[in-house]
C-alpha positions as CSV (number, residue, x, y, z in Angstrom):
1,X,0.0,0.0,0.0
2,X,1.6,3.6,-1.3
3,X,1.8,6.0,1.4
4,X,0.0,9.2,1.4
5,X,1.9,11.8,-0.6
6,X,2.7,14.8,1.8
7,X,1.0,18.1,2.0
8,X,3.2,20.6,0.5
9,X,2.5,24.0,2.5
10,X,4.6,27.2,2.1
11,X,6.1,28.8,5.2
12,X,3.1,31.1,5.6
13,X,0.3,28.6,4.6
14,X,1.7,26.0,7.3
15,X,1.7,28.9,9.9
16,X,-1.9,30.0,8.9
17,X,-3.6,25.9,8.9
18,X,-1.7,25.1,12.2
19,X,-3.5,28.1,13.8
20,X,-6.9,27.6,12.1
21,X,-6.4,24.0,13.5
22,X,-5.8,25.0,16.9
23,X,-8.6,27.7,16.7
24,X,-10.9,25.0,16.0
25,X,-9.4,22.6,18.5
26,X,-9.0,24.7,21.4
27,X,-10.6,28.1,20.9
28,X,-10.0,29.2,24.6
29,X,-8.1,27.5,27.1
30,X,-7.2,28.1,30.7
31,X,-3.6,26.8,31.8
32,X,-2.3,27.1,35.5
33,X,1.5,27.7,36.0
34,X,4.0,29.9,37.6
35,X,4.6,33.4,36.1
36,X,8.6,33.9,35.3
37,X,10.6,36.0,33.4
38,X,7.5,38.6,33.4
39,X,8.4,42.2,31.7
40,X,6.5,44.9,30.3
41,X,7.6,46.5,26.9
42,X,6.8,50.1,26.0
43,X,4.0,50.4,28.6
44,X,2.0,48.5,26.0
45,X,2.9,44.8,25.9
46,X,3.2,42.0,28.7
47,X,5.7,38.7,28.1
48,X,6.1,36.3,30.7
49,X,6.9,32.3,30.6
50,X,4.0,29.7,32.4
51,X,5.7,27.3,33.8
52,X,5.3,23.9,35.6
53,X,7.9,21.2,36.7
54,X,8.1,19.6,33.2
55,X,7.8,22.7,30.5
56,X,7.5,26.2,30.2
57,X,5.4,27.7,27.6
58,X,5.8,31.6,25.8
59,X,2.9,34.2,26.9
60,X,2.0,37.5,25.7
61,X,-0.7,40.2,26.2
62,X,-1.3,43.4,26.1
63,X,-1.3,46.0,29.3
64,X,-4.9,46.8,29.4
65,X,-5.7,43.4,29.4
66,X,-3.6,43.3,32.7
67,X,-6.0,44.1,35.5
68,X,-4.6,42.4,38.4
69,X,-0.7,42.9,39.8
70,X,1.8,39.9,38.6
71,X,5.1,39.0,39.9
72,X,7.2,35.9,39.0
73,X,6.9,33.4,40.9
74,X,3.1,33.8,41.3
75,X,1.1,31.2,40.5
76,X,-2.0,32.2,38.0
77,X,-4.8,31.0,35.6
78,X,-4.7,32.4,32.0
79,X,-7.6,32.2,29.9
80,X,-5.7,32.3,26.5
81,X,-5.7,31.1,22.7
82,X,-2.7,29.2,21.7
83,X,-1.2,30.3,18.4
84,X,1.9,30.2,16.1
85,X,3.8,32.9,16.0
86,X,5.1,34.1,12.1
87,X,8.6,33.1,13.9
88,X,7.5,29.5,14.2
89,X,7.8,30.4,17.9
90,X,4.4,28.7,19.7
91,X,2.6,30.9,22.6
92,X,-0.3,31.3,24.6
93,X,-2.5,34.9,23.5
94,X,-3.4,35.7,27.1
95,X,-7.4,37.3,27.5
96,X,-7.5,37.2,30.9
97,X,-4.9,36.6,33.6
98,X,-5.9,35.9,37.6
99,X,-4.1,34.6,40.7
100,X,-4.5,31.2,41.6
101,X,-3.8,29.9,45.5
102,X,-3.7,31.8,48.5
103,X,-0.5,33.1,48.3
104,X,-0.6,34.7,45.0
105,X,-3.8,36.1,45.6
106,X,-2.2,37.6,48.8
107,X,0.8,38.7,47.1
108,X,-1.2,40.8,44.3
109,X,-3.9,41.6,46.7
110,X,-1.4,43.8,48.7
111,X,0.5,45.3,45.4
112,X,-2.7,46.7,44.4
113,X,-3.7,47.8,47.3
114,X,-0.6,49.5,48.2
115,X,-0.8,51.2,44.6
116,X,-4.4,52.3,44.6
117,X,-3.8,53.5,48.6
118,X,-1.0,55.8,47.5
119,X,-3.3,57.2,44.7
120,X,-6.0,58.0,47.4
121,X,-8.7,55.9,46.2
122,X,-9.5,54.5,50.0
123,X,-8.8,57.8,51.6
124,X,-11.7,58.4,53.9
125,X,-12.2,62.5,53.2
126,X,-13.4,61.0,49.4
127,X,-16.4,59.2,50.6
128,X,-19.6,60.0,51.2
129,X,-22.5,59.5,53.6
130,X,-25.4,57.1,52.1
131,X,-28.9,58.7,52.5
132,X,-30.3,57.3,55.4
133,X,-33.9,56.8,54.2
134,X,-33.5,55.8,50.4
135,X,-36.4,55.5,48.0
136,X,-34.7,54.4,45.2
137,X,-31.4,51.5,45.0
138,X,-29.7,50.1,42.4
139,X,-28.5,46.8,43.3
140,X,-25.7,44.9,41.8
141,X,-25.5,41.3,42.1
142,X,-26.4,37.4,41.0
143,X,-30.1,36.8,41.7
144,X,-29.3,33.5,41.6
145,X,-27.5,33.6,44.8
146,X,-28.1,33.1,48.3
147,X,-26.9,36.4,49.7
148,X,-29.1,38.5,47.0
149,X,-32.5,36.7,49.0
150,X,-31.0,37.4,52.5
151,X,-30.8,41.2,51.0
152,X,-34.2,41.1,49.6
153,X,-35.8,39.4,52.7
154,X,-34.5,41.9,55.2
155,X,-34.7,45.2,53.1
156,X,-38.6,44.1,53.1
157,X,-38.9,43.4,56.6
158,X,-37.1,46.0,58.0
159,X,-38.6,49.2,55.6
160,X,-40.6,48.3,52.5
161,X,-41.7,50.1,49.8
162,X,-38.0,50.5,48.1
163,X,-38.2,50.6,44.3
164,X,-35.1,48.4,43.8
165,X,-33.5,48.4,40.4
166,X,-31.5,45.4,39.7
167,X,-29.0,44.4,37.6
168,X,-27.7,40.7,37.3
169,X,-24.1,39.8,36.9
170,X,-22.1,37.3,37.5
171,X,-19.9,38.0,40.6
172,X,-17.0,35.5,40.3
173,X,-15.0,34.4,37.2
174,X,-13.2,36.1,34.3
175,X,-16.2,37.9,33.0
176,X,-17.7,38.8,36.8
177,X,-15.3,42.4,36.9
178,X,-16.3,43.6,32.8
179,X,-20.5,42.4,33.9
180,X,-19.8,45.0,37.2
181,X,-18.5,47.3,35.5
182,X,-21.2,47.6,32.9
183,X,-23.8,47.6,35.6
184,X,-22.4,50.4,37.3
185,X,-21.6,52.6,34.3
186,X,-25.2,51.6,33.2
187,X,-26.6,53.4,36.7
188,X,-24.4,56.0,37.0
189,X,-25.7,57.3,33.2
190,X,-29.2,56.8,34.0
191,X,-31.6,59.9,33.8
192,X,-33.3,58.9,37.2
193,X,-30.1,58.1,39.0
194,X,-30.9,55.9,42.0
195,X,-30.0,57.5,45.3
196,X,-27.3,54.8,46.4
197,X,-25.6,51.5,44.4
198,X,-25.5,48.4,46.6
199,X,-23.1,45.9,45.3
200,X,-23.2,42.4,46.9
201,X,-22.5,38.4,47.3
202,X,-22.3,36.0,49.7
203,X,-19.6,34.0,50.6
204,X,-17.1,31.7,48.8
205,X,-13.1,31.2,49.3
206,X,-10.2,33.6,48.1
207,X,-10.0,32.6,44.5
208,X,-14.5,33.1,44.1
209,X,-14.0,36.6,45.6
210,X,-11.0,37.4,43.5
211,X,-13.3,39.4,40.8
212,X,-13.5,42.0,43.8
213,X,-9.8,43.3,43.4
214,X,-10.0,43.8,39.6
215,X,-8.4,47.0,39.5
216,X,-10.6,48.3,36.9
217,X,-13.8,47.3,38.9
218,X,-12.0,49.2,42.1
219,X,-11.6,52.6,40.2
220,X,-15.2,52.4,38.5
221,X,-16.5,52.1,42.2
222,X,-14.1,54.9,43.7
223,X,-15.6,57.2,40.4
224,X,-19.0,56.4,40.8
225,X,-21.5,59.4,40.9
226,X,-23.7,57.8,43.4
227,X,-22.7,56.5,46.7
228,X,-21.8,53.2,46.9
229,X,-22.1,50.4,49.3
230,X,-20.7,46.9,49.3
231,X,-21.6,44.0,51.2
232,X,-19.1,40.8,49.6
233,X,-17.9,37.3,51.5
234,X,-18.3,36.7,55.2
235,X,-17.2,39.1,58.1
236,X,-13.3,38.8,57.7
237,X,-13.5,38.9,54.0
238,X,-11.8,42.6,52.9
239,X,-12.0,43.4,49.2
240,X,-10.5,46.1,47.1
241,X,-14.1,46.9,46.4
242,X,-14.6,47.4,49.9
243,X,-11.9,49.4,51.1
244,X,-12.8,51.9,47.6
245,X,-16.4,51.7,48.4
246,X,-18.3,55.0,50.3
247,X,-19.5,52.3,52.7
248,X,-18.6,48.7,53.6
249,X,-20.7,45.9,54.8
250,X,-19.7,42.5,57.1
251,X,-22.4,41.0,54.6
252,X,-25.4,40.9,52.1
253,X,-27.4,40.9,54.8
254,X,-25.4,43.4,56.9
255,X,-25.8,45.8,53.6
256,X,-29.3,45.6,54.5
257,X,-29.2,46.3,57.8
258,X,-26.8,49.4,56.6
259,X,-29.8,50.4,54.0
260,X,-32.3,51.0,55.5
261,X,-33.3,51.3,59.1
262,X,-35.6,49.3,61.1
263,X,-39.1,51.1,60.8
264,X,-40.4,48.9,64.2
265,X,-36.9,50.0,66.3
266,X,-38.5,53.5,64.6
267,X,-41.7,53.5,65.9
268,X,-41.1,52.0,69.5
269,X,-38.2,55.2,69.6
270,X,-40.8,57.6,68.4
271,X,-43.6,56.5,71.3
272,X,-40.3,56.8,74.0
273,X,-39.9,60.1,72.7
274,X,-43.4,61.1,73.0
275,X,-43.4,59.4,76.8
276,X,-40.3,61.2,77.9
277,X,-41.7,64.5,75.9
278,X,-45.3,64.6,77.4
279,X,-43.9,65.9,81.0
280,X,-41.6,68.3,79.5
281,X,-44.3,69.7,77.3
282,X,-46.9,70.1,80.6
283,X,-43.9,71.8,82.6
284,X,-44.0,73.9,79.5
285,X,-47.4,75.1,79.7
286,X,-47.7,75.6,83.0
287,X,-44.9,77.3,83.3
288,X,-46.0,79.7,80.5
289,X,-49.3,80.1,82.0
290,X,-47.7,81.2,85.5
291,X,-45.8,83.5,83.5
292,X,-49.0,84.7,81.5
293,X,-50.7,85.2,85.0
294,X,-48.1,87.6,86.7
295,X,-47.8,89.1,83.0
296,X,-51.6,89.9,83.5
297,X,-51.3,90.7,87.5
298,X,-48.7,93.5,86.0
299,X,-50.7,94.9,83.3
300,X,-53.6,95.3,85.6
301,X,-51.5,97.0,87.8
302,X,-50.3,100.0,85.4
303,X,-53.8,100.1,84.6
304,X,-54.8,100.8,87.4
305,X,-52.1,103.4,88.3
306,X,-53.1,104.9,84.5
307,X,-56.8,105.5,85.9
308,X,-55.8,106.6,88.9
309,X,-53.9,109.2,87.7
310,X,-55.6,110.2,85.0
311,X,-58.6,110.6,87.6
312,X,-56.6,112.9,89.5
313,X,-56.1,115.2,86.7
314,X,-59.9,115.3,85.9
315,X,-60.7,116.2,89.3
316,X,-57.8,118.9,89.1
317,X,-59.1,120.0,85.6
318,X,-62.7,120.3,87.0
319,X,-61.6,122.3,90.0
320,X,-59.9,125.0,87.4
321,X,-62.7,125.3,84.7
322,X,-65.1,125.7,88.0
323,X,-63.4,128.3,89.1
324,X,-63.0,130.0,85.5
325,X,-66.7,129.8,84.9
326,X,-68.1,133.4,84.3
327,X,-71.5,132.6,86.6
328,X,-68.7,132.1,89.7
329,X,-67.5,135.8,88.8
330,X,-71.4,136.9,89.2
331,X,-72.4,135.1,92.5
332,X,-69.6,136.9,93.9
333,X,-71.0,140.3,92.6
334,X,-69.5,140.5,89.5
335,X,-70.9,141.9,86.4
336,X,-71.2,141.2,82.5
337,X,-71.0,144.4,80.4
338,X,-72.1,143.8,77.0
339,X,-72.5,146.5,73.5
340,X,-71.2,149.7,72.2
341,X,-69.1,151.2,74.5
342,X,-69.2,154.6,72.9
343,X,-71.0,157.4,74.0
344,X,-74.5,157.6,73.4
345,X,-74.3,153.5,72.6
346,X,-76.9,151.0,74.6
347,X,-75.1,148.3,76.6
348,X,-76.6,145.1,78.9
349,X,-75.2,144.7,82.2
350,X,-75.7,140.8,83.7
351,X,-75.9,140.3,87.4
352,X,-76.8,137.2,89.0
353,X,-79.8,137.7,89.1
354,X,-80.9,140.4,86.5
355,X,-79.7,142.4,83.6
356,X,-79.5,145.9,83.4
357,X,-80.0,148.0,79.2
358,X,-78.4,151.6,79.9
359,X,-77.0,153.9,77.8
360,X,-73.3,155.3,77.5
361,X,-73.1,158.6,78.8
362,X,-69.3,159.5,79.3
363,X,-66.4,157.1,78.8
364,X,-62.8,157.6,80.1
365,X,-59.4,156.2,79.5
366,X,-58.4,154.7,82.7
């Protein structure tokens, strides 16, 4: 039997069928390996080997694809393509790049955190309070999870009535920061802006929570319009996303707790108030209406003093018009002289008791 005769293929043509052929066969992959020799060229491209005990394999990517810090000797994940190069060189085209085991995770947790830290992104003069009776919340998160139902339950239970925009993501794996980030941009350009953003999930190890120190997702947070709260993991569980958040929560449900305030603590507070308020308010008022009495007791007083004296000087006005009262003047002999006072004129004369027509005879100067 002849053998098959060979494929001829150019230089090119070979390059171009081996990478259609592993496009078909392995359209993405994710590898695990240590990161060595890693170095960045011209601010714009990433190189670094993935390596195991038994091979090393070429991988390259591009800065902006790089959202988490990397170090050699850290051990990661890459989501990647392989591909030959037009150097006949074989490498891995990375997408997506994370840390794998605790202490990576560790290790580029800190790097970024020291790097955002010196930028200010956690400093606490940047955030703000979260309204303390909100009417309106975007919420961030899986509805498929368990933490999003412990939110729901106790937002219901402790206030009601919210109008709760949500928006579902996924919120661990490669995709989980890009889906945040999205869901965020999408409330922060709305035209009715929700009063406060709560981002949340429940628990899971280091590696599930990882999507919450993706740089990128940490600095959309930090620039978001609205305040921000973020309830991820357990208690002890401290993201990036937390520390860049305007408020942090233990957990889902504790982000609930944060929200909204308990309208039955509200209303038991509201009745102590008006118990401890009642006394006060009686003091109040008869207090004022002792005052109001003596105010009155006063006024009465100058009142009286006002008649008093204001009798007086009637009495005193009386006496002098009495005693300027022309019939006075003819009781005491007195006479009213009245008509031409020229000679030959006729004149009345008024006594007390009669009056008296004459005529001028002869009139002097005195």
């Amino acid at each position: 039997m002849d053998e098959a005769t060979p494929l001829r293929l150019s230089v090119s043509d070979f390059i171009a069928l081996t990478n259609q052929t592993l496009e078909y066969a392995y359209p993405s992959v994710e590898i695990e390996g240590e990161v060595a020799a890693f170095k960045v060229n011209q601010n714009k491209y990433v190189f670094f080997d993935l390596k195991d005990d038994q091979g090393s394999v070429n991988c390259f990517m591009t800065v902006w694809q790089l959202r988490v810090p990397i170090e050699d000797g850290m051990k990661v994940v890459v989501t990647a393509t392989p591909k030959l190069t037009q150097w006949g060189k074989f490498s891995l085209t990375v997408r997506a790049i994370r840390p794998s085991g605790e202490g990576s995770l560790k290790k580029s947790f800190e790097l970024l955190k020291a790097k955002l830290e010196k930028e200010g992104l956690f400093a606490e003069s940047r955030k703000r309070r979260l309204p303390e009776i909100p009417r309106h919340v975007g919420v961030i998160t899986s509805t498929q999870a368990a933490g999003y139902a412990d939110f729901i339950k106790i937002v219901n239970d402790r206030w009601g009535g919210l109008k709760l925009d949500v928006a579902h993501v996924q919120v661990q794996g490669a995709d989980a920061p890009d889906q945040m980030i999205r869901a965020l941009r999408y409330f922060n350009t709305r035209e009715e802006l929700p009063e406060v953003i709560v981002m949340i999930r429940g628990g899971g190890s280091a590696d599930d929570l990882a999507a919450f120190n993706d740089e990128l997702l940490v600095r959309e947070i930090a620039a978001s319009r609205i305040p921000v709260l973020v309830g991820v993991g357990h208690e002890v569980d401290v993201s990036l996303a937390d520390l860049a958040a305007d408020r942090r929560a233990a957990t889902p449900s504790n982000a609930a707790q944060l929200l909204v305030p308990d309208r039955n603590e509200i209303i038991r507070e509201v009745h102590r108030n008006i118990g401890a308020l009642l006394p006060r308010v009686e003091r109040a008022l008869a207090n004022q209406e002792a005052a109001l009495e003596e105010r009155l007791r006063h006024a009465l007083m100058i009142i009286d003093r006002q008649i008093g004296y204001t009798e007086e000087r009637l009495v005193a006005t009386r006496r002098v018009l009495f005693q300027l009262d022309p019939r006075r003047a003819l009781e005491r002999g007195y006479a009213l002289v009245r008509g031409n006072m020229q000679p030959g004129g006729m004149i009345e004369v008024e006594k007390s008791d009669r009056v008296i027509t004459a005529e001028v005879q002869h009139v002097r100067k005195k």
